[in-house]
PQR file with spaces between the fields and no chain letter, atoms N, CA, C, O and H, PARSE charges and radii, in Angstrom:
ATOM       1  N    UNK     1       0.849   -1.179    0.000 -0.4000 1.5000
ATOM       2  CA   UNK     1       0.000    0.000    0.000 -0.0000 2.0000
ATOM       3  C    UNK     1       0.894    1.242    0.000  0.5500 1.7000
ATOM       4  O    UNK     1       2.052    1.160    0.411 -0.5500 1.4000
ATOM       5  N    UNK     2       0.488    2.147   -0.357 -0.4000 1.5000
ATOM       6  CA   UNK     2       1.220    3.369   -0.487 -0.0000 2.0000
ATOM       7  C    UNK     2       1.362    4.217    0.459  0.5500 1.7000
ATOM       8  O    UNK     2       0.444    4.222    1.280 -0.5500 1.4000
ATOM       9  H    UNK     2      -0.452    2.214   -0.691  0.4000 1.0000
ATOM      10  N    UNK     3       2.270    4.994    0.635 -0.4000 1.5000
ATOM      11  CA   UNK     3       2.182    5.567    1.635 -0.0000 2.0000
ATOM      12  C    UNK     3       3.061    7.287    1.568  0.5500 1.7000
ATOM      13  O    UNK     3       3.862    7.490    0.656 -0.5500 1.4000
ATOM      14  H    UNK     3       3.016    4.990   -0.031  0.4000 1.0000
ATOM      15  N    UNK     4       2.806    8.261    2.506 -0.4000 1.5000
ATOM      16  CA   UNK     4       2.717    9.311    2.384 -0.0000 2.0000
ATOM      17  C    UNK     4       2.939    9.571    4.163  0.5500 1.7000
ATOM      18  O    UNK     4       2.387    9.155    5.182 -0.5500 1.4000
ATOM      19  H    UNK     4       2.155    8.096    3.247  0.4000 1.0000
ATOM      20  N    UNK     5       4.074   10.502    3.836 -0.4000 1.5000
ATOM      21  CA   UNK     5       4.656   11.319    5.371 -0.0000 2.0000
ATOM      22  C    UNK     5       3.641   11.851    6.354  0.5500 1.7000
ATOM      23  O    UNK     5       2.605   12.314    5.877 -0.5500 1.4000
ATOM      24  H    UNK     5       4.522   10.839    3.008  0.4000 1.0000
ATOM      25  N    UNK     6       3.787   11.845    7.563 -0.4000 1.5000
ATOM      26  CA   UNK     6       2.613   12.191    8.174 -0.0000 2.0000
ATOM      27  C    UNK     6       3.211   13.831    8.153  0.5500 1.7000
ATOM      28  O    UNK     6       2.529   14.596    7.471 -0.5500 1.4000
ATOM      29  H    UNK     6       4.629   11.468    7.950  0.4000 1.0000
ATOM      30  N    UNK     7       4.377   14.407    8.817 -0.4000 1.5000
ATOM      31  CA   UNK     7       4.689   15.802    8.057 -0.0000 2.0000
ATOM      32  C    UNK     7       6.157   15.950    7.861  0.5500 1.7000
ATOM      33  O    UNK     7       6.985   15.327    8.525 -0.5500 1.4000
ATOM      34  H    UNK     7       4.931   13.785    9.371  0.4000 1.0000
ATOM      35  N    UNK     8       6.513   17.010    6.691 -0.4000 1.5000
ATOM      36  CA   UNK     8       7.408   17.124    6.315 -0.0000 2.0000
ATOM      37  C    UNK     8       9.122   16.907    7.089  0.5500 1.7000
ATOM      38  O    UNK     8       9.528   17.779    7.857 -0.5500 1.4000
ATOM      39  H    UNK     8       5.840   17.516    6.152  0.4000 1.0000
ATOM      40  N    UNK     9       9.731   16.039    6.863 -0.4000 1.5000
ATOM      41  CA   UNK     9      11.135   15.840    8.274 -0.0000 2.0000
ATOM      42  C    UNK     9      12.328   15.863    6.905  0.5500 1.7000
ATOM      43  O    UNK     9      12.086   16.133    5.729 -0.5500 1.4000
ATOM      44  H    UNK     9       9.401   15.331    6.238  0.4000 1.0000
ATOM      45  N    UNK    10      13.309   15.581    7.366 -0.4000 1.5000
ATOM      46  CA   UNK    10      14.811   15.382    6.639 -0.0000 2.0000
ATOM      47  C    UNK    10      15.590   14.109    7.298  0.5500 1.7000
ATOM      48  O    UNK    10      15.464   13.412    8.305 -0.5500 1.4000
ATOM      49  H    UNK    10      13.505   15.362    8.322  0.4000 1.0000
ATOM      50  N    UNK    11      16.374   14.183    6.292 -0.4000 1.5000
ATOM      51  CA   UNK    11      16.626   12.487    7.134 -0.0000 2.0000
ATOM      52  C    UNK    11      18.913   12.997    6.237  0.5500 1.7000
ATOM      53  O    UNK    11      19.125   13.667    5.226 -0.5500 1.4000
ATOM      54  H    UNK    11      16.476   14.749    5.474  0.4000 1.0000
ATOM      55  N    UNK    12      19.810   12.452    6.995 -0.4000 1.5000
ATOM      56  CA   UNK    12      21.022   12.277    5.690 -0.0000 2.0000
ATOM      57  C    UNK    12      20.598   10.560    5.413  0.5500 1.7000
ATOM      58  O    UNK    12      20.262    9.720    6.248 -0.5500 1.4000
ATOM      59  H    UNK    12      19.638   11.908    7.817  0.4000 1.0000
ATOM      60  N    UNK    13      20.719   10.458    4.292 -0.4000 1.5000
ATOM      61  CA   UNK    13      21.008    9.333    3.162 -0.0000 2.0000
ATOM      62  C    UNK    13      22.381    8.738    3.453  0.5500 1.7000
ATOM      63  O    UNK    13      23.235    9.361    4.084 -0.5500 1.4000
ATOM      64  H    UNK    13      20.991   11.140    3.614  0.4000 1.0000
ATOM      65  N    UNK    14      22.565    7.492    2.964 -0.4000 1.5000
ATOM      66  CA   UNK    14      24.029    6.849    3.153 -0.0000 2.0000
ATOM      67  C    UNK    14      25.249    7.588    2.507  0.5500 1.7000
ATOM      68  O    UNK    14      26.322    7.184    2.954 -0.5500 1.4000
ATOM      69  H    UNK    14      21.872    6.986    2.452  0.4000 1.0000
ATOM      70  N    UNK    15      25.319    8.330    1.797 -0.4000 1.5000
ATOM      71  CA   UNK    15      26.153    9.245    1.447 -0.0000 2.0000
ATOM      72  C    UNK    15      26.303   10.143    2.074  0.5500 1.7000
ATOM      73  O    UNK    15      27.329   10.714    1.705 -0.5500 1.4000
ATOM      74  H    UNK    15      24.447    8.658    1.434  0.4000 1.0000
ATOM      75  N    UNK    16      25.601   10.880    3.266 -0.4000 1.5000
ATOM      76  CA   UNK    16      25.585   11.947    3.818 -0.0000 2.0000
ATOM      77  C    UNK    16      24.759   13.458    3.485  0.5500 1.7000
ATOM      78  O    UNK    16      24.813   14.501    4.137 -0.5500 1.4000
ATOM      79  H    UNK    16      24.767   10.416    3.565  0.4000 1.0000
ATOM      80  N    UNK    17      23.981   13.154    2.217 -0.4000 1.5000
ATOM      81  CA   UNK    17      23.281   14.194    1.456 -0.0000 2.0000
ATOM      82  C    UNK    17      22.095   14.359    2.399  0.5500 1.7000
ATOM      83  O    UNK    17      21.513   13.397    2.901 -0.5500 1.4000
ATOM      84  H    UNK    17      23.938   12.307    1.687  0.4000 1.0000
ATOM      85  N    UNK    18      21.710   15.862    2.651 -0.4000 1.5000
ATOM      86  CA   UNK    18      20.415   15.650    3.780 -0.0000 2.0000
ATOM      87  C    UNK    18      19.291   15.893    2.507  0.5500 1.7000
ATOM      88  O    UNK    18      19.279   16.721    1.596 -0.5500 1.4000
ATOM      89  H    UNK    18      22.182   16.644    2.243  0.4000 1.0000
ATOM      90  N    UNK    19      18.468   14.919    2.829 -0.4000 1.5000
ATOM      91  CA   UNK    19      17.184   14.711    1.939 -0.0000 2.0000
ATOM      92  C    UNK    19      15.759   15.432    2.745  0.5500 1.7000
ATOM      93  O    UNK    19      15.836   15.342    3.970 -0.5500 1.4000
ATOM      94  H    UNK    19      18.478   14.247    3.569  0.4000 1.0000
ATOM      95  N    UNK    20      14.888   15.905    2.387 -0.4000 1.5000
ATOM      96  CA   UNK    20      13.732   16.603    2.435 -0.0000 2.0000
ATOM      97  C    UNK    20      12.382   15.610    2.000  0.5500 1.7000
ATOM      98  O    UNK    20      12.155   15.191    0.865 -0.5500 1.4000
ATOM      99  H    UNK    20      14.825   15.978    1.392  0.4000 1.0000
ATOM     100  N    UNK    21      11.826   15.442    2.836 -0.4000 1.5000
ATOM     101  CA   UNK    21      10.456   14.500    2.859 -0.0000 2.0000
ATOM     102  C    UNK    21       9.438   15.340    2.730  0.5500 1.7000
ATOM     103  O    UNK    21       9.362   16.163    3.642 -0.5500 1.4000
ATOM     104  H    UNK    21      12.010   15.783    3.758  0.4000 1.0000
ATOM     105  N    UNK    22       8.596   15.410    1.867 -0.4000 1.5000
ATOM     106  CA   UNK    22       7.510   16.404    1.747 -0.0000 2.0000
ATOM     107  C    UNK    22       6.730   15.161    1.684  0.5500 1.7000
ATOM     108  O    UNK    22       6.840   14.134    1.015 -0.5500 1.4000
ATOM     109  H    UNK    22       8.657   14.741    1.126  0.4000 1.0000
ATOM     110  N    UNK    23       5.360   15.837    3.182 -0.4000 1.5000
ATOM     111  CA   UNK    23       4.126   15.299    2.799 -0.0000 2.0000
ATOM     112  C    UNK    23       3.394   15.000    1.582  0.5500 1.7000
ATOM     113  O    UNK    23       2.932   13.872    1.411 -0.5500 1.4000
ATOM     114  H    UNK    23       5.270   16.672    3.725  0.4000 1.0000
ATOM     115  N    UNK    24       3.275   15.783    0.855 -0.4000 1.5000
ATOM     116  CA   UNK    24       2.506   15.487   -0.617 -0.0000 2.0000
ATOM     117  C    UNK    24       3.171   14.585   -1.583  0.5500 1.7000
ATOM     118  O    UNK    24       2.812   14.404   -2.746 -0.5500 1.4000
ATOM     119  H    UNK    24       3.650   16.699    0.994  0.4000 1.0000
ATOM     120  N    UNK    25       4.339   13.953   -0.887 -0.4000 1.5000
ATOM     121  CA   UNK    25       5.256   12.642   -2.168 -0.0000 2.0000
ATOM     122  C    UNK    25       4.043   11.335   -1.446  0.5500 1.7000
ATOM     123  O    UNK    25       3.313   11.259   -0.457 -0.5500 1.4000
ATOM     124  H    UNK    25       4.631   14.100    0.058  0.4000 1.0000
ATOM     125  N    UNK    26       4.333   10.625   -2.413 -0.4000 1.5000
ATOM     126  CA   UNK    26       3.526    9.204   -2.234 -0.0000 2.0000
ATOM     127  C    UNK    26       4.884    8.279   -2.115  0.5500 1.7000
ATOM     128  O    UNK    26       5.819    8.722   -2.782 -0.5500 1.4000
ATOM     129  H    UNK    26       4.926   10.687   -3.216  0.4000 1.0000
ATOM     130  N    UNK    27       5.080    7.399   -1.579 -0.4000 1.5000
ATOM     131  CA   UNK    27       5.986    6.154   -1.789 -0.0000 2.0000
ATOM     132  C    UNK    27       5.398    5.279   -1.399  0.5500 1.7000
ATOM     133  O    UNK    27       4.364    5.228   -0.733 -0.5500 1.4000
ATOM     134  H    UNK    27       4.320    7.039   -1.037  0.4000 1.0000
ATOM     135  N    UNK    28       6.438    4.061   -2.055 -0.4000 1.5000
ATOM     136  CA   UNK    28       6.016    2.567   -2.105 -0.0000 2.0000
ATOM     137  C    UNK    28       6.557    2.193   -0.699  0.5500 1.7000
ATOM     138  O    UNK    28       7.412    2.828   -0.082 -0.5500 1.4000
ATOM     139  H    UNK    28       7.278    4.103   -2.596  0.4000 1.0000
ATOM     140  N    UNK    29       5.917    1.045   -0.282 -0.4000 1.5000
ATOM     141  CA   UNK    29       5.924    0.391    0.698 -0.0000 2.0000
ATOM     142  C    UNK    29       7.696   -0.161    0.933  0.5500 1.7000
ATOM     143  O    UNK    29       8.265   -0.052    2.020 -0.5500 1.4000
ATOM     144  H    UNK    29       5.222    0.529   -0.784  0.4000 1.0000
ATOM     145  N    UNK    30       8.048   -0.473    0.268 -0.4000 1.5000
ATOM     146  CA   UNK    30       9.711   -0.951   -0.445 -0.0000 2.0000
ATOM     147  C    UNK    30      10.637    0.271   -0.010  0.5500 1.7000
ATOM     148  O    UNK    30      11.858    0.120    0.041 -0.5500 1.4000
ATOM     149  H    UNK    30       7.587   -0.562   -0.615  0.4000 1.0000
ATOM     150  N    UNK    31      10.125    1.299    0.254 -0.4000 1.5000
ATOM     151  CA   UNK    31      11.235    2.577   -0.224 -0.0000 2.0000
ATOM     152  C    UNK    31      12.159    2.348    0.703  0.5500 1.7000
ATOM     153  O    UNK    31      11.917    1.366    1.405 -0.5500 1.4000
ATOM     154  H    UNK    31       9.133    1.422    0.213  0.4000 1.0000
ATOM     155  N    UNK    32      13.175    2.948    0.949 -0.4000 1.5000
ATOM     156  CA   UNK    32      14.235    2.853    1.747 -0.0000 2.0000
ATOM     157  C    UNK    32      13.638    3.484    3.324  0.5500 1.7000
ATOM     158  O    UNK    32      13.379    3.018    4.434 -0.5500 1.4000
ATOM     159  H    UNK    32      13.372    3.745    0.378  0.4000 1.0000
ATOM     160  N    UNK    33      13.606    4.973    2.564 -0.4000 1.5000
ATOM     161  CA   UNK    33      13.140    5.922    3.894 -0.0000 2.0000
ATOM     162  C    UNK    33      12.132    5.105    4.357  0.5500 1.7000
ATOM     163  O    UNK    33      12.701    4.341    5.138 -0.5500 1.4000
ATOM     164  H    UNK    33      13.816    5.351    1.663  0.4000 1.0000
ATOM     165  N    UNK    34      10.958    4.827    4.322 -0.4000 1.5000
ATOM     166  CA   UNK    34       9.955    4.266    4.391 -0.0000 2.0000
ATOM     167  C    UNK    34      10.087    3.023    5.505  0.5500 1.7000
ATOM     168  O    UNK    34       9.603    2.824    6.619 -0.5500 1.4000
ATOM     169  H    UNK    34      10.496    5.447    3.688  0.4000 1.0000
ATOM     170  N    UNK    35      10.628    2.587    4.980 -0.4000 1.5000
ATOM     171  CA   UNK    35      11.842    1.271    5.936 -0.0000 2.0000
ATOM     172  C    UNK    35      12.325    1.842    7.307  0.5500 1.7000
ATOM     173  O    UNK    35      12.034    1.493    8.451 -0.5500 1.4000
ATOM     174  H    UNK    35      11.021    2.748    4.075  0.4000 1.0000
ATOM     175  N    UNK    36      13.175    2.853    6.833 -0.4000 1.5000
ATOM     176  CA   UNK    36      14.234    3.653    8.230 -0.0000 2.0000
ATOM     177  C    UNK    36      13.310    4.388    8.965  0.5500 1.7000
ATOM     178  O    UNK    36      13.547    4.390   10.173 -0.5500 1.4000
ATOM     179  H    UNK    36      13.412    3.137    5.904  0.4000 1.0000
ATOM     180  N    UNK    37      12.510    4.897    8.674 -0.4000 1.5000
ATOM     181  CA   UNK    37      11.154    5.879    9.617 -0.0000 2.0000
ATOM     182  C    UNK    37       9.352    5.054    9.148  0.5500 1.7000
ATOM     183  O    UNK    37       8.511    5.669    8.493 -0.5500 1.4000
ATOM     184  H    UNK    37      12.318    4.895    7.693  0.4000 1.0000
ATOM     185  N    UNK    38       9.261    4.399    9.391 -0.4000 1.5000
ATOM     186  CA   UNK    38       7.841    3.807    9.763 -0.0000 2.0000
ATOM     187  C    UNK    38       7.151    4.287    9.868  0.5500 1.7000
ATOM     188  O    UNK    38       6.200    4.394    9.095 -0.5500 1.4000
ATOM     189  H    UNK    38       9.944    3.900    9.923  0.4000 1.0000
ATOM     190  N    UNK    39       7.430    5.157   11.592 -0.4000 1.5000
ATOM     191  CA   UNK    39       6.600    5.909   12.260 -0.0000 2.0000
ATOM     192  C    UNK    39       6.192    7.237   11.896  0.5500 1.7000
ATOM     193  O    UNK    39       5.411    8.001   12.464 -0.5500 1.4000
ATOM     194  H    UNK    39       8.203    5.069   12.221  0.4000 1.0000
ATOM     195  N    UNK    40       6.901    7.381   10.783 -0.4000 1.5000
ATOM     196  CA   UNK    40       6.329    8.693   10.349 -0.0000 2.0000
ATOM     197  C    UNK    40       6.067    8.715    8.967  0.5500 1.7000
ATOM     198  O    UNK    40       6.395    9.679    8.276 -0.5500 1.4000
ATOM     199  H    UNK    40       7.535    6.760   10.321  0.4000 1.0000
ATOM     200  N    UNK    41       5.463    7.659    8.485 -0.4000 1.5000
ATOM     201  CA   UNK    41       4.888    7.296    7.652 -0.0000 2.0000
ATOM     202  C    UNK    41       3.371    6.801    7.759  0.5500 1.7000
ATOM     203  O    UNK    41       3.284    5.847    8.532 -0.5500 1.4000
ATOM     204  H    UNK    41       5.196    6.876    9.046  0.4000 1.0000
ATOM     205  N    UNK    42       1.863    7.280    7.063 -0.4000 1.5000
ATOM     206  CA   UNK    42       0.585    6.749    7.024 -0.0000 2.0000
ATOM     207  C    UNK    42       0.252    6.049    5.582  0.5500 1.7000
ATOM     208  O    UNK    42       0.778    6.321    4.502 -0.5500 1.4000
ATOM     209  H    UNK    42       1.933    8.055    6.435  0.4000 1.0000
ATOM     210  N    UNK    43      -0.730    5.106    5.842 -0.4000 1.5000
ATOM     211  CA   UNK    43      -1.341    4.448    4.347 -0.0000 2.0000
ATOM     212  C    UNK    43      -1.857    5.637    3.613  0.5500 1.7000
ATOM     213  O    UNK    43      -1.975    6.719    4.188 -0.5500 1.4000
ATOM     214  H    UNK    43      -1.158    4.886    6.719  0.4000 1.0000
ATOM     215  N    UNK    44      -2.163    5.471    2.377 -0.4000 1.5000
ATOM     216  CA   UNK    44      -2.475    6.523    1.420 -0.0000 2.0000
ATOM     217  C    UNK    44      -3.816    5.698    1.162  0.5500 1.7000
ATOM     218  O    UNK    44      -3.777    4.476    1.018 -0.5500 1.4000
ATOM     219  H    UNK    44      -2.067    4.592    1.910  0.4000 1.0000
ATOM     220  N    UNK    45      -5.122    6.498    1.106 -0.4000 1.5000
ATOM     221  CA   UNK    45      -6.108    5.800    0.779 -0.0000 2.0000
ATOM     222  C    UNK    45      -6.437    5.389   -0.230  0.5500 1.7000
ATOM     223  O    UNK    45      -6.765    4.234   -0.498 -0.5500 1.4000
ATOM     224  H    UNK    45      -5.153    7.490    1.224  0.4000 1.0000
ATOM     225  N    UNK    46      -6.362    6.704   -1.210 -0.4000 1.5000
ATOM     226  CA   UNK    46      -6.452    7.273   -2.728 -0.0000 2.0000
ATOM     227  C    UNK    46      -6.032    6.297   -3.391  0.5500 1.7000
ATOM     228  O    UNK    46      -5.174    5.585   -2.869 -0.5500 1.4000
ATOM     229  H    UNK    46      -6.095    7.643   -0.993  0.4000 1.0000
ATOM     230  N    UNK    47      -6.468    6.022   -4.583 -0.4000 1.5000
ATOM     231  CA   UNK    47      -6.069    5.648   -5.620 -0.0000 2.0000
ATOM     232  C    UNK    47      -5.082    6.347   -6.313  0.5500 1.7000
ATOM     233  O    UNK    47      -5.620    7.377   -6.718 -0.5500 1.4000
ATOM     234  H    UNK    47      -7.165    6.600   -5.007  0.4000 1.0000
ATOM     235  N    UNK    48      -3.563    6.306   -6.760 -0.4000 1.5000
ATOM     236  CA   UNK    48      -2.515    7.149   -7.357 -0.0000 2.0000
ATOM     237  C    UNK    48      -2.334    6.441   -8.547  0.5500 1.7000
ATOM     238  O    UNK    48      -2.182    5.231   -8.712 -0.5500 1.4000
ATOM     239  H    UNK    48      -3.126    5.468   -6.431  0.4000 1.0000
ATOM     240  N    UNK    49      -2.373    7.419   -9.411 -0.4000 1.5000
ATOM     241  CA   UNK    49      -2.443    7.154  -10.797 -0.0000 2.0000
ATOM     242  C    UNK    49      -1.263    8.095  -11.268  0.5500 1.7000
ATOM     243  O    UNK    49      -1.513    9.279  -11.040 -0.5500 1.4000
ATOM     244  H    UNK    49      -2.497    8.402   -9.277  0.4000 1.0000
ATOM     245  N    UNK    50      -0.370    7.928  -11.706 -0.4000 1.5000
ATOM     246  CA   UNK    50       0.777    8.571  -12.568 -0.0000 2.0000
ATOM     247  C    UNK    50       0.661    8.292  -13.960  0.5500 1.7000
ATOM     248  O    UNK    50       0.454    7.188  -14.464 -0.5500 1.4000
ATOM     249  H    UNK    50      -0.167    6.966  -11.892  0.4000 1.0000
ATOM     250  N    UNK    51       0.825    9.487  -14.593 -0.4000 1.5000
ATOM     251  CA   UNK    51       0.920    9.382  -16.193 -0.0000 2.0000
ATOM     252  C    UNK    51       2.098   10.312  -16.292  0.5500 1.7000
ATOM     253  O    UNK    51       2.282   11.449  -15.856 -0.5500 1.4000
ATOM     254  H    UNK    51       0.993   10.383  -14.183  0.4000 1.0000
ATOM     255  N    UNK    52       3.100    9.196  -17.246 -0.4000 1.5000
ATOM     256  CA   UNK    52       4.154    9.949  -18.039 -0.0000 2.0000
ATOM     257  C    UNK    52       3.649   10.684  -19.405  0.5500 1.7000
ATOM     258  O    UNK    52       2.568   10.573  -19.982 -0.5500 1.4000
ATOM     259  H    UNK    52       2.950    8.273  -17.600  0.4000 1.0000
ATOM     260  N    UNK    53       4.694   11.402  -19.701 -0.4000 1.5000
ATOM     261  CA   UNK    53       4.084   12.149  -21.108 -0.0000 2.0000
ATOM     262  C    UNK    53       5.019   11.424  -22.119  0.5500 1.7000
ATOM     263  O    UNK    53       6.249   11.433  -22.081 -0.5500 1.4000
ATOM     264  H    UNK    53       5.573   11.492  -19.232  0.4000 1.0000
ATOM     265  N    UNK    54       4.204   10.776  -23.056 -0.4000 1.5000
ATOM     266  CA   UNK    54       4.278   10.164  -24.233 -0.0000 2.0000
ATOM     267  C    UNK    54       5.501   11.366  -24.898  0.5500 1.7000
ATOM     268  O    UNK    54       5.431   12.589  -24.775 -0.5500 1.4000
ATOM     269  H    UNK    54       3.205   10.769  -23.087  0.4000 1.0000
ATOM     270  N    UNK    55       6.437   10.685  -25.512 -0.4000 1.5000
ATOM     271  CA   UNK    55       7.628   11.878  -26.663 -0.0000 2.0000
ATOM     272  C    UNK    55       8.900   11.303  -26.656  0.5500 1.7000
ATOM     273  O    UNK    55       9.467   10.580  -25.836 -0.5500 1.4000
ATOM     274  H    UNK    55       6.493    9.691  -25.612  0.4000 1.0000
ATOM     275  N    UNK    56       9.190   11.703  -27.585 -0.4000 1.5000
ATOM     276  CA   UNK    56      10.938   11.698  -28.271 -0.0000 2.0000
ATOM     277  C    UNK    56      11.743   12.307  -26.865  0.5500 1.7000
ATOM     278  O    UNK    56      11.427   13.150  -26.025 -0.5500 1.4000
ATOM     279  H    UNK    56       8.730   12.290  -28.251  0.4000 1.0000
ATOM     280  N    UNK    57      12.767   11.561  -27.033 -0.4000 1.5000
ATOM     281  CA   UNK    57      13.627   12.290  -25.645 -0.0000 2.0000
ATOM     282  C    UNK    57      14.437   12.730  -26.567  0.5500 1.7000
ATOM     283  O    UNK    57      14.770   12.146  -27.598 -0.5500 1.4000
ATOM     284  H    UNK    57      13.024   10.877  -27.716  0.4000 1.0000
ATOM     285  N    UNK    58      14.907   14.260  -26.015 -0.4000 1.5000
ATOM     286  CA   UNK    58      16.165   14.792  -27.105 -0.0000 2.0000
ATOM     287  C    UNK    58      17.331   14.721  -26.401  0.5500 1.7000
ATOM     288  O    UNK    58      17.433   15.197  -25.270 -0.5500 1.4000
ATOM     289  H    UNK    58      14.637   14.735  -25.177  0.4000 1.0000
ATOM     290  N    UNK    59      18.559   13.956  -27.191 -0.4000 1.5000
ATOM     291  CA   UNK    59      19.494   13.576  -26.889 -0.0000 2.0000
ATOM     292  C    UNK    59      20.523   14.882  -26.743  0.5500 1.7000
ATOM     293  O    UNK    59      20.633   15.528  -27.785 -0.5500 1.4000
ATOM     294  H    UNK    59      18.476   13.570  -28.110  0.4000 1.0000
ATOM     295  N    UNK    60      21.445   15.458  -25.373 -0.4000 1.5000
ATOM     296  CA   UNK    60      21.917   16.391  -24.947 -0.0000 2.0000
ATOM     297  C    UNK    60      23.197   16.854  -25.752  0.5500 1.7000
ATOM     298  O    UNK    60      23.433   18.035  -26.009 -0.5500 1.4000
ATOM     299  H    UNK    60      21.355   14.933  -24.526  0.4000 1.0000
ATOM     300  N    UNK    61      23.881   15.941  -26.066 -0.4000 1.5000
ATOM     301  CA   UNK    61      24.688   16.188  -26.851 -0.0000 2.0000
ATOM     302  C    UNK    61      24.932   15.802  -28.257  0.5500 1.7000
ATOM     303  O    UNK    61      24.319   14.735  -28.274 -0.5500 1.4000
ATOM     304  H    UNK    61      23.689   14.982  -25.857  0.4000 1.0000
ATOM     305  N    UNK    62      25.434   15.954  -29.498 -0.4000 1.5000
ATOM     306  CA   UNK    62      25.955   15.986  -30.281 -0.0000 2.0000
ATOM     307  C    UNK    62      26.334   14.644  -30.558  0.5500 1.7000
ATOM     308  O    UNK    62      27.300   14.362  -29.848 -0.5500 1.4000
ATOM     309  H    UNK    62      25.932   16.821  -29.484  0.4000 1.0000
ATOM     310  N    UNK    63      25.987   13.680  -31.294 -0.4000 1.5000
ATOM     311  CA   UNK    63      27.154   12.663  -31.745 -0.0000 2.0000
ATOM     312  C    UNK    63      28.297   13.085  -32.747  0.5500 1.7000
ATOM     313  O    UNK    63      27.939   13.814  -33.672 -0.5500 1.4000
ATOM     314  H    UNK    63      25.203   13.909  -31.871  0.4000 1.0000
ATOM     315  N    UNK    64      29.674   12.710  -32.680 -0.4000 1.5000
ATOM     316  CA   UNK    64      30.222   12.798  -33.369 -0.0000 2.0000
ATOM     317  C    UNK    64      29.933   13.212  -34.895  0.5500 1.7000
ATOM     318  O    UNK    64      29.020   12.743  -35.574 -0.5500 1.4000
ATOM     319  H    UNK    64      29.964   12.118  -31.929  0.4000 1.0000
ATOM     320  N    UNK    65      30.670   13.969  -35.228 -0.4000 1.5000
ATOM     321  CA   UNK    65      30.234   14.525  -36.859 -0.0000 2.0000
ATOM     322  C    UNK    65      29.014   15.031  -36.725  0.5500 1.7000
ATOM     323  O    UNK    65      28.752   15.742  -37.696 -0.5500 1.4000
ATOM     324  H    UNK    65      31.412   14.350  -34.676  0.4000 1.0000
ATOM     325  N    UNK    66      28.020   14.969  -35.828 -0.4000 1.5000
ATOM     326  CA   UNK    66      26.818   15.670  -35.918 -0.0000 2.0000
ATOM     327  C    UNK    66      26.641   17.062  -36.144  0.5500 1.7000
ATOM     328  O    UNK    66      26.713   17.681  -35.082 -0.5500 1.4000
ATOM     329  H    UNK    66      28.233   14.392  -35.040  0.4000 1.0000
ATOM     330  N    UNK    67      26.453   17.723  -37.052 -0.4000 1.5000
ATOM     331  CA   UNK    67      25.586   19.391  -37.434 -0.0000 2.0000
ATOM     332  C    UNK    67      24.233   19.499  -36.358  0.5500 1.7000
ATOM     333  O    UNK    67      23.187   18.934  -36.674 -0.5500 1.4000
ATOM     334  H    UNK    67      26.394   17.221  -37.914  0.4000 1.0000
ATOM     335  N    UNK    68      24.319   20.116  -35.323 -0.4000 1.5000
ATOM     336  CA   UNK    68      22.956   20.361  -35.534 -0.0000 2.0000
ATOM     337  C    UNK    68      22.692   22.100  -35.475  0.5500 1.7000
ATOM     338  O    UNK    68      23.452   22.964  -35.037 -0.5500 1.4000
ATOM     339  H    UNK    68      25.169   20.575  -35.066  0.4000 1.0000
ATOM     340  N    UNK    69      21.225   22.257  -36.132 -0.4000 1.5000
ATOM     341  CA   UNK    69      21.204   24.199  -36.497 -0.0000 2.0000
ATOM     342  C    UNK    69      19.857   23.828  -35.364  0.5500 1.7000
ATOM     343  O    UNK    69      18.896   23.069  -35.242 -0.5500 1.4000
ATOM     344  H    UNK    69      20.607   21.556  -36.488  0.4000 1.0000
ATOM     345  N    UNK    70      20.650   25.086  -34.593 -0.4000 1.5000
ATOM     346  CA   UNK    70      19.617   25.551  -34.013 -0.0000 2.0000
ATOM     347  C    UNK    70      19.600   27.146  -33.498  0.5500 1.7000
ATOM     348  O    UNK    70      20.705   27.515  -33.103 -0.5500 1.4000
ATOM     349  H    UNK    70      21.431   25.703  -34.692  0.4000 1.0000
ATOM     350  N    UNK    71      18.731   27.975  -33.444 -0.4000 1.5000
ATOM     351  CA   UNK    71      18.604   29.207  -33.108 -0.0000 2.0000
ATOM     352  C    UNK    71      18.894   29.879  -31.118  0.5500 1.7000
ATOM     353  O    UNK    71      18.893   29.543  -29.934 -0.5500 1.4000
ATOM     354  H    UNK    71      17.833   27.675  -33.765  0.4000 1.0000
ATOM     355  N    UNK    72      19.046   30.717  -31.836 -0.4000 1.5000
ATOM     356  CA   UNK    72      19.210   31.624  -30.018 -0.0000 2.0000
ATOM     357  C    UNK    72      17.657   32.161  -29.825  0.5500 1.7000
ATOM     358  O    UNK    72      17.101   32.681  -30.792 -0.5500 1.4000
ATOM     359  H    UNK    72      19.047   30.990  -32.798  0.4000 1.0000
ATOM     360  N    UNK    73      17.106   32.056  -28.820 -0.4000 1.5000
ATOM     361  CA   UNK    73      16.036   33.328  -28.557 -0.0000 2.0000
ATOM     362  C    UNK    73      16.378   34.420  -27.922  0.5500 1.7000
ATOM     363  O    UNK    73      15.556   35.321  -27.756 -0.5500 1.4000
ATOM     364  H    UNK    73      17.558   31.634  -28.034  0.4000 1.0000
């Protein structure tokens, strides 16, 4: 079942990066944080539905020999 912060806390990550928990994220039951704080975690009742947006991903760089024209705004 899904689940959602009861309110916003910070936690550091195994690297030491301090991470930010916002109430309004949904996570899976699996998640890490989720795991390490329980208790400050509730079931999500809702039905969560995510939709990606359908499209071409544009590739950041250049392949070799590649031209590409593009304008400044």
């Amino acid at each position: 079942m899904p689940k959602r912060a009861k309110q916003s806390f910070a936690y550091d990550d195994e690297s030491g990066r301090m991470v930010n928990v916002d109430p309004r994220t949904v996570y899976l039951d699996d998640d890490p944080v989720v795991k390490l704080y329980p208790g400050l975690f509730e079931d999500v009742q809702e039905e969560i539905h995510r939709q990606m947006r359908a499209g071409a991903v544009e590739q950041a760089t250049a392949a070799p020999g590649e031209q590409r024209h593009t304008r400044r705004s």
